[in-house]
NUTORKE-286937 format. One record per residue (C-alpha): residue in three letters; z, x, y. Coordinates in steps of 0.02 Angstrom, whole numbers, plus 50000, padded with zeros to 5 digits. Layout:
N
alaZXY
...
# end
This chain:
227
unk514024929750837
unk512834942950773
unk512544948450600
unk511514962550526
unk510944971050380
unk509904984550338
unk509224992350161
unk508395006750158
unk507555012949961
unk507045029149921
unk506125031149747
unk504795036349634
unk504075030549490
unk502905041549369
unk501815035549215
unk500355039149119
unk499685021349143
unk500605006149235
unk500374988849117
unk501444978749026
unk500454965048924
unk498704966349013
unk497644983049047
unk497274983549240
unk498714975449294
unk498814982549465
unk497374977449610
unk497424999649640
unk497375004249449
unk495895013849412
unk495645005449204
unk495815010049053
unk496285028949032
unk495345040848933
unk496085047848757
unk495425063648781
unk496675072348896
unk498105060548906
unk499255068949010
unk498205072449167
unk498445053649197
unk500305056749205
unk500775053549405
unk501235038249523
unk501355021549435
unk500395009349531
unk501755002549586
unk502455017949680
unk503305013149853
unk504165028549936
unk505355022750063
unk505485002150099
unk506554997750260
unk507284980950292
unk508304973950423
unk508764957150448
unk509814949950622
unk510564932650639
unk511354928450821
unk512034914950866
unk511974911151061
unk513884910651138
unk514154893251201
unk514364888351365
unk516034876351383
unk515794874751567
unk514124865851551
unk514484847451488
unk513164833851483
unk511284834151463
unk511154850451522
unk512624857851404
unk511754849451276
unk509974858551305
unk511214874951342
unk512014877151181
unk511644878051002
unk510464890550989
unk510174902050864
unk509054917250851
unk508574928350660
unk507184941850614
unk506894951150478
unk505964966150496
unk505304975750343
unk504304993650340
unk503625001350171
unk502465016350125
unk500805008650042
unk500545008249853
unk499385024349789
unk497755025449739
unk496315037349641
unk494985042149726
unk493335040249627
unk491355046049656
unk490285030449673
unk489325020449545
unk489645010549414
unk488945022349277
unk489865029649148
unk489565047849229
unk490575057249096
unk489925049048946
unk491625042848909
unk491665025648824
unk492625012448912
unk493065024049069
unk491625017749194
unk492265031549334
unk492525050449377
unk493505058249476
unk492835072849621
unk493745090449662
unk495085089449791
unk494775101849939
unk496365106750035
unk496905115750178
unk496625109550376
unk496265092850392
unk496375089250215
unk498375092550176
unk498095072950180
unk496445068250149
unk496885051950231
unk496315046750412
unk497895035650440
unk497445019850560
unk495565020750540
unk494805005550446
unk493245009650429
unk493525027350353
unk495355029750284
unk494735041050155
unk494125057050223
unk492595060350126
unk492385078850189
unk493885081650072
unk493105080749924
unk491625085049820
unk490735084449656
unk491615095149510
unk490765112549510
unk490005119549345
unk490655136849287
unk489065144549295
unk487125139749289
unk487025141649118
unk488495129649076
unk487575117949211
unk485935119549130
unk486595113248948
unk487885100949002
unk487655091549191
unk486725081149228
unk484975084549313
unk485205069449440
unk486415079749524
unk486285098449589
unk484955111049528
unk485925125149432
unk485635137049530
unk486295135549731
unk487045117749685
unk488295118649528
unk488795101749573
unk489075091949380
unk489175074549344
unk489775076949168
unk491365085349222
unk492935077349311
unk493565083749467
unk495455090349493
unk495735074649577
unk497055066949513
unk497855049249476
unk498605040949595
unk498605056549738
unk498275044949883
unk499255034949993
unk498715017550036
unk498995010050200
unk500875008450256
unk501314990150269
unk502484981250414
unk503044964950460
unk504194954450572
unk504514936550537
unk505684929950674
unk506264911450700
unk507094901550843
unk508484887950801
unk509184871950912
unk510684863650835
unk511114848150941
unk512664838950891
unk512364819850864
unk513474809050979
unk515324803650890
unk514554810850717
unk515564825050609
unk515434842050688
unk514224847350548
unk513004834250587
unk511624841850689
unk509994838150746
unk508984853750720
unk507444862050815
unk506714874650708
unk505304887650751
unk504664901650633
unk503334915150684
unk502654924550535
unk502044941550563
unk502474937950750
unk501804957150803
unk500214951250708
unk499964968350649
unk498594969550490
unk499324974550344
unk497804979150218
unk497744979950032
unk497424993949895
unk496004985649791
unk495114994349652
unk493124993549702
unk492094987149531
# end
């Protein structure tokens, strides 16, 4: 009386900009891309999953022929199923905050920082904390050559050309798509009673049926572009 399945998908997807019909498509898209350097956009799609798991069960409760009557009839007929599913999180592109155009390139209202690596930042993720999953101390402003490349192109707002070299006007090695959002999981499980109705065909059944969604109630959050 028991059945099982189980998938398991192992993939990857790459382009220079995930859309069909509409730009933006995707809630973790970071817009329109710039046609100035085309190909550093080339990574992830959006739509990206790693590794997806799923396992579904159906069991059906042996019956009890010894047990006859009323309490045969509460005894038997039940019927158990869950399906379980487990999938790496959609990625994203880390951006520096604000909503101004900080390169001074029409109709891409973003840039990206430089990626620091090495210790705690192989991942640059803090998996499991809400409040902080990106690790800020991984990153930081794209660094100017030299003072006299930050004195004629960054931007004053930022940095002083001499000790700081940090430059607004330049993007970061960042790039596309090189974070991991939140894994997702979920268990939906239900509980079935099948009574059989009095002198009625076999088939005919009077049915108890309860269904717990996300019965682990674990929080399974998004990848959403900030605007």
């Amino acid at each position: 009386g028991l059945q099982a399945q189980t998938s398991f998908t192992w993939g990857k997807s790459e382009d220079d900009g995930s859309a069909t019909v509409l730009i933006d498509q995707f809630q973790n898209a970071i817009g329109q891309n710039s046609g100035f350097d085309p190909h550093r956009y080339l990574s992830r799609s959006d739509f990206d999953i790693k590794r997806t798991l799923v396992i579904n069960l159906l069991y059906e409760v042996p019956k009890f022929n010894s047990l006859t009557g009323f309490v045969g009839g509460i005894a038997n007929g039940w019927q158990m199923s869950a399906v379980f599913k487990m999938a790496d999180g959609v990625p994203f592109t880390p951006t520096v905050g604000g909503s101004s155009d900080a390169v001074g390139a029409t109709g891409t209202p973003y840039d990206v920082p430089n990626r620091l690596m090495g210790g705690a930042c192989d991942t640059a993720v803090n998996v499991g904390n809400v409040a902080n999953y990106i690790n800020a101390n991984c990153f930081t402003l794209a660094q100017a050559p030299n003072a006299a490349f930050w004195n004629a192109n960054c931007n004053p707002a930022i940095g002083n050309g001499t000790t700081n070299l940090s430059c607004l006007n330049l993007y970061g090695n960042a790039g596309r798509n090189s974070l991991n959002g939140p894994g997702q999981e979920n268990l939906d499980f239900s509980l079935v009673k099948n009574t059989h109705i009095g002198h009625l065909p076999e088939f005919t059944n009077l049915q108890f049926r309860a269904e717990f969604f996300n019965i682990l109630n674990r929080a399974n959050f998004a990848t959403i572009r900030s605007s």
